[in-house]
C-alpha positions in Angstrom: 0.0 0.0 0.0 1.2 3.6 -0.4 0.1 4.4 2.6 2.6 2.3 4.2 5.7 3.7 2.3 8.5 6.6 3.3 7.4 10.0 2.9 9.4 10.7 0.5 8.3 7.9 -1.7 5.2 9.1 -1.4 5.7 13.0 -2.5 7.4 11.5 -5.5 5.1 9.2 -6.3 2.8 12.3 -6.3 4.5 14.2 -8.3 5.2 11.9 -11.1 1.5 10.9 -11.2 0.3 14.6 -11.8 2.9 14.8 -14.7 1.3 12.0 -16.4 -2.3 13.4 -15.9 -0.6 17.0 -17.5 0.5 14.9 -20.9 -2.5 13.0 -20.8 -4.5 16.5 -21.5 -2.1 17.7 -24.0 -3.3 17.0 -27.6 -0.7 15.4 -30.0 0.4 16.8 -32.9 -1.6 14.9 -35.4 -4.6 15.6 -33.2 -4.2 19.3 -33.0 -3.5 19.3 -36.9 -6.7 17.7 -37.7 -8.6 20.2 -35.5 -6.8 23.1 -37.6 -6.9 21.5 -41.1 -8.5 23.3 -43.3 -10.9 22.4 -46.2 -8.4 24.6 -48.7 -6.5 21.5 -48.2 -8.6 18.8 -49.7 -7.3 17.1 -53.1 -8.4 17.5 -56.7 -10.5 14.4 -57.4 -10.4 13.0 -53.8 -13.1 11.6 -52.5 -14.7 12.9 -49.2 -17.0 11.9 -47.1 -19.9 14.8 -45.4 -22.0 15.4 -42.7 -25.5 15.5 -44.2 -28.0 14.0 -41.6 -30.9 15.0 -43.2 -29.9 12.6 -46.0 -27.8 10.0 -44.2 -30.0 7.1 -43.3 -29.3 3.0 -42.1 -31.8 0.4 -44.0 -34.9 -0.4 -41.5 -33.8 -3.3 -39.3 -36.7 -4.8 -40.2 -36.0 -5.7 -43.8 -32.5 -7.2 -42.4 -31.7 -10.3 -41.3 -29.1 -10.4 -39.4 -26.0 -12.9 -39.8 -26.0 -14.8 -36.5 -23.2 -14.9 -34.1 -20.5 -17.9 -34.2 -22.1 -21.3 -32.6 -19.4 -22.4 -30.4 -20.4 -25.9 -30.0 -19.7 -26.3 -33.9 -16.3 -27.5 -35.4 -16.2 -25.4 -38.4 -14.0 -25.9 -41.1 -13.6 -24.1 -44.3 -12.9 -25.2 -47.8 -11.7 -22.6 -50.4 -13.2 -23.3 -54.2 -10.6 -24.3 -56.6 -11.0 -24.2 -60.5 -12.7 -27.2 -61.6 -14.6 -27.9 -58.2 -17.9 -28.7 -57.8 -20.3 -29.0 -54.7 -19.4 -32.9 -54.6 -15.7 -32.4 -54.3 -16.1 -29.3 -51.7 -18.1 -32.0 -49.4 -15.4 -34.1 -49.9 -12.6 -31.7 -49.0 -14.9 -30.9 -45.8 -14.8 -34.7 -45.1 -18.7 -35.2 -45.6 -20.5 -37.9 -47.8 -22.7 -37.2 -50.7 -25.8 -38.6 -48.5 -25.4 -35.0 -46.9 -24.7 -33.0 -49.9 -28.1 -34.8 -51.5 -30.0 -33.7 -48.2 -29.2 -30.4 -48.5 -30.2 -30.1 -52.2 -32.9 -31.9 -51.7 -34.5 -28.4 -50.5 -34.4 -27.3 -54.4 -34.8 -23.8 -55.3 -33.6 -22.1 -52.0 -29.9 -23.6 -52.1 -29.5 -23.6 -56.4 -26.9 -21.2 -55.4 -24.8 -23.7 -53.8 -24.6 -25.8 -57.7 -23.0 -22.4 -59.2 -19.6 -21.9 -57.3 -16.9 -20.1 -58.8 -12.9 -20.4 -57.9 -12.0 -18.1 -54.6 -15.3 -18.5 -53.2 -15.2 -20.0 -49.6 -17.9 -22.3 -48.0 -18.0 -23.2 -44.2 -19.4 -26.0 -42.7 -20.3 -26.5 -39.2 -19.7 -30.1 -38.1 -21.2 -31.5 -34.3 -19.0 -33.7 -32.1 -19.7 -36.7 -33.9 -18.7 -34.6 -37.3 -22.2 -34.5 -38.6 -23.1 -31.7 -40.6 -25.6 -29.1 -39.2 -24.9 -26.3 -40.5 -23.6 -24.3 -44.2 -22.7 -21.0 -44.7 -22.1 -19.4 -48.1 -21.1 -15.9 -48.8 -22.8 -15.2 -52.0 -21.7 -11.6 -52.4 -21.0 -8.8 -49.8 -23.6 -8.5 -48.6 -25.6 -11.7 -48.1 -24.9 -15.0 -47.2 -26.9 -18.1 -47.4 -27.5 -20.2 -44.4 -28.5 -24.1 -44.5 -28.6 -25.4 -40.9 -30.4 -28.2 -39.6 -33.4 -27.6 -37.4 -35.2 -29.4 -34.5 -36.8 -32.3 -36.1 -33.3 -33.4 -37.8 -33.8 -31.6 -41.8 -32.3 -28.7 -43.4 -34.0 -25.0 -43.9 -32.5 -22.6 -45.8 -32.5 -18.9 -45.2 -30.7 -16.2 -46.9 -29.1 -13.7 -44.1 -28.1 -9.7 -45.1 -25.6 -7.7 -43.9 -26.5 -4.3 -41.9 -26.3 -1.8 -44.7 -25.1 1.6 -43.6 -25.6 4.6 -46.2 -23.1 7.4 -46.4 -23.0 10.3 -48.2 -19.7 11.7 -50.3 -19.2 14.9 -53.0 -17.1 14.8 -55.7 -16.4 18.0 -58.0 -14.5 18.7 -61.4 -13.6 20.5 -64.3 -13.7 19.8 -68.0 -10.4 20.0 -70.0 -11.0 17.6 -72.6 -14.7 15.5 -72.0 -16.6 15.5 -69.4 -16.2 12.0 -69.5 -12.8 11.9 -68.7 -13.5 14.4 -66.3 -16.3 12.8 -64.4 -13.9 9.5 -64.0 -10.9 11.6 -63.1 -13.0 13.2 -60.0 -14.0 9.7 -58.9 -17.4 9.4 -60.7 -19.1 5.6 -62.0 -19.7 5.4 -65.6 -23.4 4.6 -64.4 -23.2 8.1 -62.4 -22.3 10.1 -65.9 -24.9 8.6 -67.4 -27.2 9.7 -65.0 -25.8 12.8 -65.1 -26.2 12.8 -69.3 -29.4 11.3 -69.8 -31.9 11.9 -66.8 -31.1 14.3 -64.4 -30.1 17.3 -66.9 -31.2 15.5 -70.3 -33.9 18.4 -70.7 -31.1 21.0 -70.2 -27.5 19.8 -71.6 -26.6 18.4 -74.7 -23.7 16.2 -73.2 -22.9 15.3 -77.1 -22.6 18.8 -78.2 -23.1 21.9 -75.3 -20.0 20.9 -73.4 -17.1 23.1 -73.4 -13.6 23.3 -71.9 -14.0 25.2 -68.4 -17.1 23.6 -67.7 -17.5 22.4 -63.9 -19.7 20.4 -62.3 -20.4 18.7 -58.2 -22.3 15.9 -57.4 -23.3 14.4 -53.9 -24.4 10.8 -53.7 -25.1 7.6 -51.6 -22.0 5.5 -50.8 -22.9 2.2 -48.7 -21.0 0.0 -46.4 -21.2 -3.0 -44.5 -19.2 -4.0 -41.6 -17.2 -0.6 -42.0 -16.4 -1.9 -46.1 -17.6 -0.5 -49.1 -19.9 -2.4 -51.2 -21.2 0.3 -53.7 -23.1 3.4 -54.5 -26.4 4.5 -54.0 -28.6 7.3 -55.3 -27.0 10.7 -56.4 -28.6 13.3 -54.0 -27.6 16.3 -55.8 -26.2 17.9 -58.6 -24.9 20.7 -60.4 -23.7 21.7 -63.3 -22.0 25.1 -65.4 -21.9 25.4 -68.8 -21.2 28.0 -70.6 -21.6 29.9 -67.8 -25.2 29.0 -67.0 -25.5 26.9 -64.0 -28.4 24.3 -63.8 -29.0 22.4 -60.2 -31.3 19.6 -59.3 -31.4 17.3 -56.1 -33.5 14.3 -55.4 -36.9 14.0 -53.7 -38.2 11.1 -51.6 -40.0 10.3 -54.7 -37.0 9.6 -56.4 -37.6 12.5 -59.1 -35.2 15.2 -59.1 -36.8 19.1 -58.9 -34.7 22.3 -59.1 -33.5 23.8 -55.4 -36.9 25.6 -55.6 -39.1 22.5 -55.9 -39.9 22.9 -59.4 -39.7 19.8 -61.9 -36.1 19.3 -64.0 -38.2 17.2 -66.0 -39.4 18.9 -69.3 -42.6 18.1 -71.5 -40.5 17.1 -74.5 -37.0 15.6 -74.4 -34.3 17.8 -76.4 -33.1 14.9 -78.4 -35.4 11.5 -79.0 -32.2 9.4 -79.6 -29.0 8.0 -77.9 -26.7 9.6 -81.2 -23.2 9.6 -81.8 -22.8 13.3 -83.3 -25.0 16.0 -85.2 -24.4 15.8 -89.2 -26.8 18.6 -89.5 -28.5 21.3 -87.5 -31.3 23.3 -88.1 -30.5 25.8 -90.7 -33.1 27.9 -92.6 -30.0 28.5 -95.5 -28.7 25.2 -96.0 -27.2 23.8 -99.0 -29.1 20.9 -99.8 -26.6 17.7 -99.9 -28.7 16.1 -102.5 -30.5 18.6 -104.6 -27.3 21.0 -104.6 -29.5 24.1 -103.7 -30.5 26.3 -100.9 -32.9 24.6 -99.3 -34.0 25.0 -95.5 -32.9 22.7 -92.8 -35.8 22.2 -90.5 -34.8 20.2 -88.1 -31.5 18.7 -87.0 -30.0 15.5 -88.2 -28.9 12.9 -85.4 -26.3 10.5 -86.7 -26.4 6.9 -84.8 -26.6 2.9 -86.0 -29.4 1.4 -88.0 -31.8 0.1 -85.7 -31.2 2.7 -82.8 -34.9 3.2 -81.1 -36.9 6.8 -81.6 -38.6 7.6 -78.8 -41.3 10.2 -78.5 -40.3 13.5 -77.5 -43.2 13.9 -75.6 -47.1 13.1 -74.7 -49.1 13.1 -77.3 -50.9 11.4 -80.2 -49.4 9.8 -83.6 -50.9 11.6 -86.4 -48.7 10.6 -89.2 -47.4 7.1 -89.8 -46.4 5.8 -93.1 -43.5 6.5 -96.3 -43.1 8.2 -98.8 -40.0 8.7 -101.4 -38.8 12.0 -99.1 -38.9 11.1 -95.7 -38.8 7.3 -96.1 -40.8 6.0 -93.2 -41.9 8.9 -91.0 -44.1 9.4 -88.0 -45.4 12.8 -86.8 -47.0 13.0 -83.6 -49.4 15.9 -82.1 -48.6 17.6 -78.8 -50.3 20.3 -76.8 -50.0 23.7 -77.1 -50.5 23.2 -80.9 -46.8 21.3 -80.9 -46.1 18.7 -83.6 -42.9 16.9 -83.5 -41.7 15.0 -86.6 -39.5 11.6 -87.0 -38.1 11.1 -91.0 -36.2 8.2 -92.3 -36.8 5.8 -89.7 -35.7 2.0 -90.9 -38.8 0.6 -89.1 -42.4 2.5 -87.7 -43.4 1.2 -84.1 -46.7 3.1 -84.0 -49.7 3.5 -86.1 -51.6 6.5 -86.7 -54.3 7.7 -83.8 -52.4 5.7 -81.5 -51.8 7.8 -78.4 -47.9 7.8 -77.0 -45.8 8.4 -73.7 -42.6 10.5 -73.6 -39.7 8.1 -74.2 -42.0 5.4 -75.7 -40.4 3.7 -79.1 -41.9 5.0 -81.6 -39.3 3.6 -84.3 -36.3 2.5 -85.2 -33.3 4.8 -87.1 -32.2 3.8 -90.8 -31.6 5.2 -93.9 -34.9 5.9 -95.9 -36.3 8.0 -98.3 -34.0 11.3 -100.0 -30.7 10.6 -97.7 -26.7 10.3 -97.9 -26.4 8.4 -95.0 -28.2 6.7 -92.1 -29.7 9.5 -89.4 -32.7 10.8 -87.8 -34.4 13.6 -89.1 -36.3 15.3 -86.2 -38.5 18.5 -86.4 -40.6 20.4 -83.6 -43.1 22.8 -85.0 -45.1 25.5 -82.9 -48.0 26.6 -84.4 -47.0 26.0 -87.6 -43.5 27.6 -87.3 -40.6 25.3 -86.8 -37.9 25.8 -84.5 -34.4 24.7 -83.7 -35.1 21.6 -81.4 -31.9 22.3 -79.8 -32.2 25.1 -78.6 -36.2 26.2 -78.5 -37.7 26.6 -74.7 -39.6 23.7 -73.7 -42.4 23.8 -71.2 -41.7 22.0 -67.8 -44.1 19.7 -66.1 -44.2 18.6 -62.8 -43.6 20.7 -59.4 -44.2 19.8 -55.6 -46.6 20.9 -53.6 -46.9 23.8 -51.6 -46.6 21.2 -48.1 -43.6 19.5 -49.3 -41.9 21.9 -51.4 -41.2 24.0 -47.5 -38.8 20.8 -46.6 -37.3 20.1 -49.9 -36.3 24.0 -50.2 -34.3 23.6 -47.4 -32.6 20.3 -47.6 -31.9 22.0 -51.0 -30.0 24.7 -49.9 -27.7 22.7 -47.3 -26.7 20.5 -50.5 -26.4 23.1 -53.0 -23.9 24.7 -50.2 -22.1 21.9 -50.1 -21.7 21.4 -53.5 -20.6 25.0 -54.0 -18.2 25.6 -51.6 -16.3 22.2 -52.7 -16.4 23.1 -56.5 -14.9 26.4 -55.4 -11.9 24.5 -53.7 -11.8 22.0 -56.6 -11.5 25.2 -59.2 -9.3 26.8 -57.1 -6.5 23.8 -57.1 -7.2 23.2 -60.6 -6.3 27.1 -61.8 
């Protein structure tokens, strides 16, 4: 006891124990640096990860199952898949006989995963005292697992077991130089995320064939999802903004999973800007064109997409078909009647999907691309007249649709402007370190 010792022991004991307590309090060096850090510091193209709890969310427990804890009255051994293994030879590895591999398939549909093994997959089996089997576990991805295990009255039951799923949220900005495709992978978006990006969150605004330009920026927040503390893929974007040309266009995502504008008003447009997936422009809309074919001025009243025979034209918009059929010009056609006195036309189409007074949906086929009628080459001709008056498809307003309502457009608004802030203020840094 201390008690019991020399004064002097004591006092020194003393003092060295309030030293100790004085460096305990003291921050380190790497601790007081990551209290000073400041976000000037982050990387071009680095991923980070933000505090967003209105958006941050765990999947219900309730749709989880969760994988059970080790049974320590099992002997468990596990067999690594080789090439050329099947389910008989990885019971024989685990020492069992094929009267216990035919039990367990025996329950059919709910273990057909265990016949389709691949090399570097593992399987564990959970073996009693007497080296009976009672139990299988199989990782089938990272996130679920399927469990066979024997039950009461001696058979097997099969279950399939998920991991917890936790959802985080990350923002990644960057800045054209070349394509934005290169620039979107360079900043540490998917290929699927770009092409969200491209052809549904600002479809109705960019032309991500034609409108981008060096200098261009862009930020996106999204889902990123772990599981036991590892990564297993993305989730939903959240936000996302864009500049070109110096016009910036924002959208961010509602519980609905539509995206609206920070103000709660729909991104979505009446009529899609371009009714094809096309490769390039071989003409645009030009009322002084030299005809390719004729070898006169002619007008250009639409704009010409170039893309492979067969690609599928999709209505630009709601409406009904008014037009189907061929002639020696247009080759198969189809012109379909919007409201507000719009009519949108579809010319040299290989093959007509729709008949005439059939009623259509935006992005419904309507036909295929090819080369008929007076052409030079495969394309689609496509044409948006307003009360009688046609107009450059690319670059006419269209009229929006959709917008929430007054009760939930108060809540989105202001989720909206904490993501739009986050967005901003890590595009500035991102421009910054890239001038």
């Amino acid at each position: 006891m201390i008690s019991s010792l020399p004064i002097k022991h004591r006092l020194l004991i003393g003092a060295l124990s309030g030293i100790v307590a004085v460096m305990l309090l003291i921050p380190s060096e790497q601790a007081s640096a990551s209290r000073t850090t400041e976000t000037s510091e982050l990387e071009v193209g680095k991923r980070y990860s933000i505090d967003i709890p209105l958006v941050e969310e765990k999947i219900a427990a309730e749709q989880l199952a969760t994988l059970p804890h080790e049974d320590n009255s099992l002997e468990w051994v596990t067999v690594d898949v080789k090439k050329g293994d099947i389910l008989s030879t990885i019971f024989r590895k685990a020492k069992l006989d094929q009267a216990a591999m035919q039990e367990v398939l025996e329950l059919g549909k709910p273990v057909k995963t265990l016949t389709r093994i691949f090399p570097g997959e593992q399987i564990e089996f959970g073996l009693d005292n007497q080296g009976k089997l009672q139990e299988i576990r199989y990782p089938i991805n990272n996130l679920k697992t399927l469990r066979v295990q024997r039950t009461a009255d001696g058979k097997f039951a099969a279950q399939e077991l998920l991991k917890e799923v936790e959802t985080r949220t990350e923002v990644v900005s960057g800045v054209v130089n070349g394509s934005f495709w290169n620039a979107g992978l360079e900043a540490g978006l998917t290929e699927a995320q770009m092409l969200t990006l491209a052809n549904n969150i600002f479809s109705y605004d960019i032309d991500f064939g034609l409108d981008i330009k060096a200098g261009d920026s862009f930020s996106v927040i999204f889902e990123t999802r772990y599981a036991d503390g590892q990564f297993v893929g993305n989730g939903n974007i959240l936000a996302a903004q864009f500049k070109n040309e110096g016009q910036v266009y924002q959208a961010v995502r509602h519980k609905d999973g539509a995206y609206y504008k920070p103000d709660g008003k729909g991104t979505k447009q009446a009529f899609l800007r371009a009714p094809v997936a096309f490769q390039y422009v071989s003409s645009n809309f030009n009322p002084r064109r030299l005809h390719p074919v004729l070898k006169k001025v002619k007008p250009h009243n639409g704009v010409d997409y170039v893309a492979a025979v067969g690609t599928p034209i999709m209505a630009a918009g709601d409406g009904k078909v008014i037009a189907s059929t061929r002639n020696a010009v247009n080759g198969n056609y189809v012109f379909i009647k919007h409201k507000n006195n719009i009519v949108t036309k579809y010319l040299h189409l290989s093959k007509r999907d729709v008949k005439q007074g059939e009623n259509v949906k935006q992005g419904q086929v309507i036909g295929r691309l090819g080369a008929t009628g007076r052409v030079t080459g495969a394309h689609l001709h496509y044409e948006f007249v307003v009360g009688g008056v046609h107009r450059n498809p690319r670059t006419v307003k269209l009229p929006q649709v959709d917008a929430l309502s007054t009760s939930e457009r108060i809540a989105f608004v202001n989720q909206a402007k904490q993501l739009i802030a986050q967005m901003q203020n890590h595009e500035r840094i991102t421009v910054a370190a890239a001038e």
